[in-house]
N, C-alpha and C positions, 0 to 999 in steps of 0.2 A: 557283106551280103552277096552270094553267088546271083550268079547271070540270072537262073530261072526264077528265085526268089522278088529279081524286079519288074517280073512278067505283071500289068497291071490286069486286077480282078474282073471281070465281065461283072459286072453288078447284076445283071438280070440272069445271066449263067447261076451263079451262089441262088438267087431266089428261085429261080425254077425248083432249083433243085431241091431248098429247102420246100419248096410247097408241097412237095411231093406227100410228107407227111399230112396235109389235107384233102389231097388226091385219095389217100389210105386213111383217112379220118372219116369220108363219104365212101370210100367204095367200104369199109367195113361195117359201117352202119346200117348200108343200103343191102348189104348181100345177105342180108337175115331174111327181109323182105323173100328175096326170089325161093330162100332154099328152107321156110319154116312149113311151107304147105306141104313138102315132099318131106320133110323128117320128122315132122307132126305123125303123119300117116304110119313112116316105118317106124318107127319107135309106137307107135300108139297112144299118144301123150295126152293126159286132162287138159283142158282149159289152164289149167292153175298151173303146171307143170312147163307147156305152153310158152304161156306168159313169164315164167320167169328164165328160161333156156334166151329168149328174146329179150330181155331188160338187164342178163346177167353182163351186159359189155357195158350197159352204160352206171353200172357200181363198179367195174373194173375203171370206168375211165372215173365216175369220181375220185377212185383212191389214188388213180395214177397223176391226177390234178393237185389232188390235196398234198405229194409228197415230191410232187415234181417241183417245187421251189428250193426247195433243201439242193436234190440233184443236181438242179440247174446252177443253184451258186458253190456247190463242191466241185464239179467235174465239168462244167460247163453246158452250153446251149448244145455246140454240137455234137459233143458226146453224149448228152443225154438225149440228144435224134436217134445216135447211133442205135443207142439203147431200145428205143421208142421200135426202130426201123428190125433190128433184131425180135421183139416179141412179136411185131406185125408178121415175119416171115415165121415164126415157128406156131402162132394162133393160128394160121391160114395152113400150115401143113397138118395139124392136130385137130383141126375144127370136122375136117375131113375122113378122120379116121376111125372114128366108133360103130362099133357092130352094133349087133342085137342085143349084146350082154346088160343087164339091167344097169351094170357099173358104166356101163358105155356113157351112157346120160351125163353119169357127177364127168365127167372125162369132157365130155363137148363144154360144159359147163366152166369146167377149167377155164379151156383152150380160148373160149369167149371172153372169160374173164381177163387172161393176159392181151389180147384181143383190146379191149377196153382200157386197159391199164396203158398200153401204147398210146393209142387217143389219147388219155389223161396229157400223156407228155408229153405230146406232139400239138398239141390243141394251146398248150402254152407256150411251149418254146419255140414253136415255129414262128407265129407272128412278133416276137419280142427278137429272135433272131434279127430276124428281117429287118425291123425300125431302127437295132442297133448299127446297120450296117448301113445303111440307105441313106443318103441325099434327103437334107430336109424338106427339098422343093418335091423331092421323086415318091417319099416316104410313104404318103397316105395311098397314090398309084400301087406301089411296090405291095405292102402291105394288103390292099385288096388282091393281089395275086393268091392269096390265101384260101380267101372265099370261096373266090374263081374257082382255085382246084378242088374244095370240098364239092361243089356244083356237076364239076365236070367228073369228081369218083361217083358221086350215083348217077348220073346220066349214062358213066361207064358202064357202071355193073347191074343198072336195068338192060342193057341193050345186051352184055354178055350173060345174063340170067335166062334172057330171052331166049338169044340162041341156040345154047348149052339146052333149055327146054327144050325148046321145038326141034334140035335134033332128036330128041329119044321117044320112046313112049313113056305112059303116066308111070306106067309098070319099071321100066328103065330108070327113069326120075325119081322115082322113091328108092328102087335099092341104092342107085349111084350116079343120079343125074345132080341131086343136090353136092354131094359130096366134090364134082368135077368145080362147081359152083364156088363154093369155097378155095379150094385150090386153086381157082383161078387169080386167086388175091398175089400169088405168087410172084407172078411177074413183075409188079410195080412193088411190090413190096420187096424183093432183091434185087430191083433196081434204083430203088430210096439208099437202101445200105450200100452199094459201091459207090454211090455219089456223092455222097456225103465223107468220101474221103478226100474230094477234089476242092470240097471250098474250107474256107479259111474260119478262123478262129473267130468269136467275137467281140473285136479291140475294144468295149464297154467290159468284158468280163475279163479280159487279160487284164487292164487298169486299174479293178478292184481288187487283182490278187496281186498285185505290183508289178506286174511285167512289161513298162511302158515300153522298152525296146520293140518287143513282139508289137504290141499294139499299134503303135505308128507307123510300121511297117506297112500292116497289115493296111492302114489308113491310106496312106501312100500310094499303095496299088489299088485301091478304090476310087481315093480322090483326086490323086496330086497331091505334090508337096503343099502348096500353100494353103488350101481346105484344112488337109492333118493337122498341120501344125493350131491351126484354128480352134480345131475338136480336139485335139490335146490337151489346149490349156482351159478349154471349156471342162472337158471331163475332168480333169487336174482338180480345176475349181470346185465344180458340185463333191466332190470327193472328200476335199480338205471344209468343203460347209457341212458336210454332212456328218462329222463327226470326226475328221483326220485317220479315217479309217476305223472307227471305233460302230460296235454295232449299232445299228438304231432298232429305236424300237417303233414298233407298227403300231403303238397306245400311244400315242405322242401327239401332244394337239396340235402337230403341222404335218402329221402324217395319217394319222386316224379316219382325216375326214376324206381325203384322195382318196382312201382305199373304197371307204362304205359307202359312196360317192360311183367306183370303177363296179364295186360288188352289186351293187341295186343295179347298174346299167346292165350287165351282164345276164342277171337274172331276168331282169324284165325282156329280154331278147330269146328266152324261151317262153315265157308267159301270152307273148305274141300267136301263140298259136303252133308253128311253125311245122315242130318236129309230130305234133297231132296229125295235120295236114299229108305229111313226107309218108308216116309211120305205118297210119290208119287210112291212105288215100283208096284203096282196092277198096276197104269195108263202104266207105262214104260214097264211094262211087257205087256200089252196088244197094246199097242200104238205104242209102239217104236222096240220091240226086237220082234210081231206076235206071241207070245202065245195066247192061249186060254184060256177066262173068267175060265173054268175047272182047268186049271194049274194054276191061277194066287195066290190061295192061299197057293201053295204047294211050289211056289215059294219063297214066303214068309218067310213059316216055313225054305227055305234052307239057305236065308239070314238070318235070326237071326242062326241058327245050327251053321253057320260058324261067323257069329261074338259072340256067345258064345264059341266055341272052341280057336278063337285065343286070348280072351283073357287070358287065362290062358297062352300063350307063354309072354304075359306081367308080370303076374303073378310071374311066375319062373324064370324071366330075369331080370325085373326092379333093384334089388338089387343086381344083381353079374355082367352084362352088364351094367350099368347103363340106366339113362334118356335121357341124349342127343343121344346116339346110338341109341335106339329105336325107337327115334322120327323123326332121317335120316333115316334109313333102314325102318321102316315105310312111311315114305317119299317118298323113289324113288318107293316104292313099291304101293305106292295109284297114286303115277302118270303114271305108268307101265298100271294099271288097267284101264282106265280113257282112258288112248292115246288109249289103245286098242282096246275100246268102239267106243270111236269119231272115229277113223278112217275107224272101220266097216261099222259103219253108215253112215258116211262123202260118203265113197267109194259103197254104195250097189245102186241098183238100184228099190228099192220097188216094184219089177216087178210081186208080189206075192199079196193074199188079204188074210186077217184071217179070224178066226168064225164071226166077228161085218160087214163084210165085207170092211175092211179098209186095204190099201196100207199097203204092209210091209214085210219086209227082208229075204230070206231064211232060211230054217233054219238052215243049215249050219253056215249062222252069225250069227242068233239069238245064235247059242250055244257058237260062238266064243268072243258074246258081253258082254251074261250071265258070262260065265269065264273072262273075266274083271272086272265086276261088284263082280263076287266074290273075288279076288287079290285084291279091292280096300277095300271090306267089311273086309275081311281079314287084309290085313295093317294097315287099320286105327284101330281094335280091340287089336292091340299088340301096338301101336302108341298113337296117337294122344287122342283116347277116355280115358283109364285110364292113362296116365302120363301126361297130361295135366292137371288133376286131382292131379295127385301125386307132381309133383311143385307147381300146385296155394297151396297146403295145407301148403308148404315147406317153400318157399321164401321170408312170407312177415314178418317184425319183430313181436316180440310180442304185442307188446302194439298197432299195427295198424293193429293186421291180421285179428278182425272181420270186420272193415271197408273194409279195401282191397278187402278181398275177396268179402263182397256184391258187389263192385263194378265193377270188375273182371268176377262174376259172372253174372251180370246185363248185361254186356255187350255181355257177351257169347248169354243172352235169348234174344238181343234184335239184335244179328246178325243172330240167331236163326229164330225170327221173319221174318226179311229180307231176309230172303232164301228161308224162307216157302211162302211167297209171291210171291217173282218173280221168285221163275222156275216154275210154272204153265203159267206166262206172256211171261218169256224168251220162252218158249217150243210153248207157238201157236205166237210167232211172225213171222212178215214176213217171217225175213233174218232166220227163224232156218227152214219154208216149205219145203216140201220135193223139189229138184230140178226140178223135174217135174213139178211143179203146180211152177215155177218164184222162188226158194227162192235159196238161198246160201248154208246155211247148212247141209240139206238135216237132219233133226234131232239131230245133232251132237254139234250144239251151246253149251248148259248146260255146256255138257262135256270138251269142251275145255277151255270155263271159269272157270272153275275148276282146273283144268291143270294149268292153270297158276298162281291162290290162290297157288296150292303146288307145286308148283316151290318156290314161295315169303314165303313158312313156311319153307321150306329147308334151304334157305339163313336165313331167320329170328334164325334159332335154332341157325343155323353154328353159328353167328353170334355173336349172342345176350345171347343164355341161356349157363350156367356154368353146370356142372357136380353136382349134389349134394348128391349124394348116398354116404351113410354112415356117416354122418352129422349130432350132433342134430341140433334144431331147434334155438340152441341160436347161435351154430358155425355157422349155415349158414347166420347168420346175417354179419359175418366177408368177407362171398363169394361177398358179391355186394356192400361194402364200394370202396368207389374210391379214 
C-alpha cells in the first residue's frame, strides 16, 4: 500500500461531500418555485401545461429512484453520485436554454426530467453512502447531514432566486432572469462532481463484489486497524447469512416485512404534509393566511430559516435520544401545528379582503395560523425529514439495501407526486370553499387530512419502528428477525 493510500479518511470530509447531492436534491426542487412565474409568462403556459413543466422532475426522480438500486449494486454508491452529479450539471445548463419555439417546452421538460432523475439517485444513495461508512455511534449525526443539506439547498436558492430577481425588471426576468436562475444550479452542481472524486469507495459495496482487500483498507483509514478488522468480520458474517453470496430475494419472509415496513415509513413522511407546505407556501400565504404578494417571499425565506434551524435539534439528538423519540415528539408536534392552522381557518369568518382583493382572515389569525405553520415546519425538521432518512439508510440488510432502498425511496417520490397534485385540487374543491360562498371547510380541509396521516405515523412508529441507535449495520439485521 503506498504512502498516500494510508493517509486516514476525514469522515465528515467523505460526508460533506457526499451531502452535496442533497444540497442539489433542495436546491433543484426549490428553483422551480423562483423561476415558474417568469417562464409561465414567457412561454404563455395553461394552468395544466404549468403544472406539469413543475411536477415533470418529480417523475424523473421517481424513475431515477426506482432504477437506482440495480445502479447502485452494479457500479456502485459513488459512481452512481457521479452519475446523479453529471445530470444535475447538464439539467441546470439545459433547463436554461429554451426559446420561444413551441418545441422549446417538450426541451425544458426534458432537462427537468433528467433534473429529477439525478434526485432519484441521489436521494438514495447518498444517505445509504453515508451509513455505510460512518461510526455506529456517529451514524444517525452523520446521516442527518443529509437533511441538513436538502434544507440548506432551498434556503439557498430562495435567497439566490431572490437576488437574481430583484436585480432585473419583471420585463428582464421573463425573458432571462428566470433562465440566470437555473443556471445558477451550476455551481454546486460542478462542485458535487469534482468531489466526489476525493472520497473513497463503499467498503459494504466493495464486500459484496468480493474485494475485501479494497474494503478494509478503505475501513482502516476511516477507523483504525482494530474497528476494520471488527466490521470485516461482521460484514463477512451478514454475507455468508445471507445466502454465501447467492441472491436474495425481497419476497422472502425475513426480508419482505423490513422493506413494507422502511416503504410505509418513507411514504408516510410525504403524506405529512410537507412538500404541500414547501411547494404551495406563496399560494397559502396569499390565499389562505391574507398576506400580501410583498410578503409572500419573505415568508418563505422564514420557512426554510426555521426548517434549517430545527434541523440541527435532530442533528444533536438523533444519537443520544434516539429515532423512535424524535419521530413521536416530532409527531404530536406537526399535529399541534396543523390543528392550529385548521381550526383558525375552520373558525374565521374571511370578513376581511387582501392586496388581490380576495376573502380572507385577520390578521390576528393569519399570525396565529403562520405560528402553526411554523411548529409544524419546525417538528417535522427535527422529525420525520432527517430520521426518516437515517433508518431507511439503517434497517435494510446488506445484500438487499440498494434494492430496498430504490424501492423505499420510489415510493416516497411517487407519494410525493400525489400530494403535489391534489392539494391544489383538495384546496379549490367545493367542500374545502369558504362557508360563505356553500362550502364546509371554510379552507381548512388540507390541514385536517393531514392531521390525520400524523395521527396514523404516530401509531405506525409506536408500533412498528424499533429503536436503532448505536448499532452497526450488521447488528441491526438481528433488530427485525422474528
Amino acid at each position: 500500500m503506498s504512502k498516500s493510500s494510508n493517509k486516514r479518511i476525514n469522515i465528515y470530509f467523505a460526508t460533506i461531500v457526499i451531502t452535496l447531492g442533497g444540497l442539489l436534491f433542495g436546491y433543484d426542487t426549490g428553483v422551480i418555485n423562483g423561476t415558474q412565474f417568469y417562464f409561465s409568462k414567457y412561454f404563455e403556459l395553461t394552468g395544466a401545461l404549468k403544472g406539469f413543466i413543475v411536477s415533470s422532475a418529480l417523475l424523473g426522480a421517481l424513475a431515477g429512484a426506482a432504477f437506482s438500486g440495480l445502479l447502485s449494486k452494479n457500479i456502485g454508491r459513488k459512481n452512481s453520485l457521479i452519475v446523479a452529479a453529471l445530470l444535475f450539471t447538464v439539467s441546470a445548463w439545459g433547463s436554461g436554454l429554451p426559446s420561444i419555439l413551441p418545441e422549446s417546452i417538450t426541451l425544458m421538460v426534458i432537462f427537468r426530467l433528467l433534473g429529477g432523475i439525478a434526485i432519484g439517485i441521489a436521494s438514495m444513495n447518498a444517505p445509504m453512502y453515508i451509513a455505510e461508512i460512518a461510526p455506529a455511534k456517529k451514524r444517525g449525526n452523520l446521516v442527518t447531514f443529509y437533511q441538513l443539506a436538502i434544507v440548506i439547498g432551498f434556503f439557498v436558492v430562495f435567497l439566490a432566486t431572490y437576488f437574481i430577481g430583484n436585480g432585473m425588471s419583471e420585463q428582464e426576468n421573463i425573458t432571462t432572469g428566470w433562465r440566470y436562475m437555473f443556471w445558477s444550479e451550476l455551481i454546486p452542481a460542478s462542485l458535487f462532481l469534482v468531489l466526489l472524486f476525493f472520497v473513497p469507495k463503499s467498503p459494504r459495496w466493495l464486500m459484496l463484489k468480493g474485494r475485501e482487500d479494497e474494503a478494509k483498507a478503505i475501513l482502516v483509514r476511516i477507523h483504525g486497524e482494530k474497528i476494520a478488522n471488527k466490521e470485516i468480520v461482521e460484514i463477512r458474517d451478514s454475507i455468508i447469512k445471507d445466502g454465501n453470496g447467492a441472491k436474495p430475494s425481497i419476497f422472502s419472509k425475513s426480508l419482505l416485512p423490513i422493506i413494507i415496513i422502511g416503504t410505509i415509513l418513507s411514504v408516510l413522511q410525504q403524506f405529512t404534509g410537507i412538500n404541500a407546505v414547501l411547494y404551495y407556501g406563496a399560494d397559502i400565504f396569499e390565499q389562505a393566511l391574507g398576506f400580501g404578494q410583498e410578503d409572500v417571499l419573505m415568508q418563505q425565506i422564514l420557512l426554510a430559516t426555521v426548517n434549517l434551524l430545527f434541523t440541527f435539534i435532530a442533528m444533536f439528538t438523533v444519537d443520544k435520544l434516539g429515532r423512535k423519540p424524535l419521530l413521536i415528539i416530532g409527531g404530536f408536534g406537526m399535529l399541534v401545528g396543523f390543528l392550529m392552522m385548521g381550526f383558525t381557518l375552520y373558525f374565521s369568518d374571511y370578513s376581511q379582503l387582501n392586496s388581490a382583493g380576495l376573502p380572507t382572515i385577520s390578521t390576528t389569525e393569519g399570525i396565529i395560523s403562520l405560528v402553526g405553520i411554523l411548529i409544524f415546519i419546525g417538528s417535522f425538521a427535527m422529525s420525520m425529514g432527517p430520521v426518516v432518512w437515517v433508518i431507511l439508510s439503517e434497517i435494510f440488510p446488506n445484500r438487499i439495501r440498494s434494492v430496498a432502498m430504490s424501492i423505499a425511496v420510489a415510493g416516497q417520490w411517487l407519494a410525493n407526486y400525489f400530494v403535489s397534485q391534489s392539494f391544489p385540487m383538495i384546496v379549490e374543491s367545493d367542500a374545502n370553499k369558504l362557508q360563505m360562498d356553500g362550502g364546509i371547510w371554510n379552507n381548512a380541509l388540507p390541514y385536517f387530512l393531514f392531521s390525520g396521516f400524523i395521527v396514523l405515523i404516530i401509531l405506525f412508529v409506536w408500533k412498528f419502528i424499533p429503536e436503532t441507535k448505536g448499532k452497526t449495520l450488521e447488528e441491526m439485521e438481528a433488530v427485525f428477525e422474528r
